[in-house]
Phi, psi and omega in degrees: 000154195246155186248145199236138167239123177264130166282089159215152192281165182178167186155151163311311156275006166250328197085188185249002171313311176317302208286307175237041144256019162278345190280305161303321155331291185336302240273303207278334157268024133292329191275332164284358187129321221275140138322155162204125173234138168277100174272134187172150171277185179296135204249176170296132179340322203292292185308317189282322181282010191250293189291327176305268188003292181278015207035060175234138197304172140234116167259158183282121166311149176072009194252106167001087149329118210283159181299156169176130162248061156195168187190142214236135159261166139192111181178154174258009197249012184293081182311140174301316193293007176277293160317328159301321179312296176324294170334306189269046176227331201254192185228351154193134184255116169258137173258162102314106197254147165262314183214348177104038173275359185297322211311141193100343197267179171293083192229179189236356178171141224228103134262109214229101198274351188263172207274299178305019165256134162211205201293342187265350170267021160236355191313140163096359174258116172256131161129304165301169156242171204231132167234091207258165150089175157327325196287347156233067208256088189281139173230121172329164161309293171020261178268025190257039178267146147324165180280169161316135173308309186256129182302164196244174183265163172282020192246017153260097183287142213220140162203133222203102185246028206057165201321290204260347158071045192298354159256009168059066167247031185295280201299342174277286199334298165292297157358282195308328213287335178304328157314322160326104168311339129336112206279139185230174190225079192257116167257116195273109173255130164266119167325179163268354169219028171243139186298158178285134173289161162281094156216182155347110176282015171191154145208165148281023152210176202281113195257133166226110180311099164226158207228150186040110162252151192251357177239091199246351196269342182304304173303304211290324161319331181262011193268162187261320177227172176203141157252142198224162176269144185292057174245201188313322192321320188305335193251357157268334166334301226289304196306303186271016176112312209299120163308108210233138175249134189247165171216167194224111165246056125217176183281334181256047141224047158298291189304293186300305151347305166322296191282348180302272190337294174355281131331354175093359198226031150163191185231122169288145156201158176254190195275026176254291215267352179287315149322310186287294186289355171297308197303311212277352216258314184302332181261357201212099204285332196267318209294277190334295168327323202288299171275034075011259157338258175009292193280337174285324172288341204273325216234075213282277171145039202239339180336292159342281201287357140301278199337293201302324195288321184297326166291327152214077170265345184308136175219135189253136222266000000 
């Protein structure tokens, strides 16, 4: 059978992003046929029980690698002469790229999933081919669904801050919120490696905490809005409708971030201003349509399985 080996960094202080937008890959090239093994350290229950689901292996970093021809990164700490290693074991090495941190290293194909990537943040690198935009933007099985027939209302609030929540802004988040006058039905997803919030011991309105969730495309369907951390999450949001406010906790989802807003398919803020654009996001029936809309053209749900037809069609000359 032929086989795809996934690379990806994860950690209290990185999250799971790397970890599950390989997994949708994994995911779509089981549906193709393909072996799929995860090198990752040990995931939250919720996750490890997603890859048993898909029959998709886990091996342990530093445990022999199993053979495969193709192999998939996504981490910034993979040194090139690792990847050069790799590279001459497999028949295509693909990285997941962000910002151009890859650039220069020894690879056969530069996938790049955010709405700001195209040809000018790589000019002058030869040698991969480039799979650039939103349009391979991977999405889990899950979240490859319609949006709700009926829009939910908005004062049900979704707020999802990656896996590990590395500024712990769950609990400032709900805080602020409280000020809103509007009575709201605000749900807190907690990671699997993010700390218990900080919050209010009363508000007015209704909170509900949940931690490692195992349905996560479930919530985001019944929420009418959502705030979110600028990682992957923003592009099943998109896929799926949900009128969306981002904060950005790290530096390399500044550029993408951006260009979402940019584009139409959400609203920047920061943990000072997030209460202020709830409100106002909360009073503006055509704005909340706007980005809807947005994020469902911009974001198909087709992404994987570009990625995957690109790994394999790859042929190395």
């Amino acid at each position: 059978m032929t086989a795809l080996l996934v690379m990806a960094e994860c950690g209290p202080g990185i999250g799971l992003g790397h970890v599950m937008r390989t997994l949708a890959v994994a995911e779509a090239a089981r549906d193709a046929g393909w072996d799929a093994t995860l090198v990752s350290p040990e995931l939250p229950p919720n996750v490890e029980a997603r890859l048993k689901a898909a029959g998709i292996r886990r091996a342990a970093p530093g445990a022999p690698l199993p053979s495969a021809d193709a192999m998939l990164v996504d981490g910034y700490g993979f040194a090139p002469p690792l990847l050069a290693d790799w590279r001459g074991h497999t028949g295509c090495l693909a990285v997941m790229d962000d910002n151009g941190e890859h650039r220069g290293t020894p690879v056969d194909l530069v996938i790049n999933p955010n709405p700001h990537a195209g040809p000018a943040l790589y000019d002058g690198w030869t040698g991969p081919e480039f799979r650039l935009g939103s349009a391979y933007a991977p999405l889990r099985k899950e979240f490859r669904t319609s949006a709700a027939a009926v829009p939910p209302e908005a004062r049900r609030i979704l707020v999802t801050l990656g896996g590990s929540d590395p500024l712990q802004l769950t609990g400032h988040i709900i805080n602020s919120l409280q000020d809103i006058e509007d009575r709201l039905e605000i749900t807190a997803v907690l990671g699997g490696m993010a700390a218990e919030p900080e919050m209010r011991p009363e508000g007015r309105h209704a909170v509900t905490l949940l931690r490692d969730v195992a349905d996560m495309s479930a919530l985001m369907r019944r929420a009418g809005m959502a705030i979110s951390a600028a990682g992957s999450s923003l592009w099943e949001l998109a896929h799926l409708g949900v009128p969306t406010i981002a904060l950005t906790v790290a530096e390399n989802q500044v550029a993408a971030a951006k260009a979402a807003a940019d584009q139409g398919m959400l609203l920047l803020a920061t943990r000072e201003t997030v209460a202020r654009e709830t409100r106002r996001l909360l009073g503006d029936d055509a704005r909340r349509g706007a980005l809807a809309a947005a994020g469902r053209q911009l974001v198909d749900g087709r992404g994987a399985e570009r990625i995957m037809e690109a790994i394999a069609g790859f042929r190395r000359s």
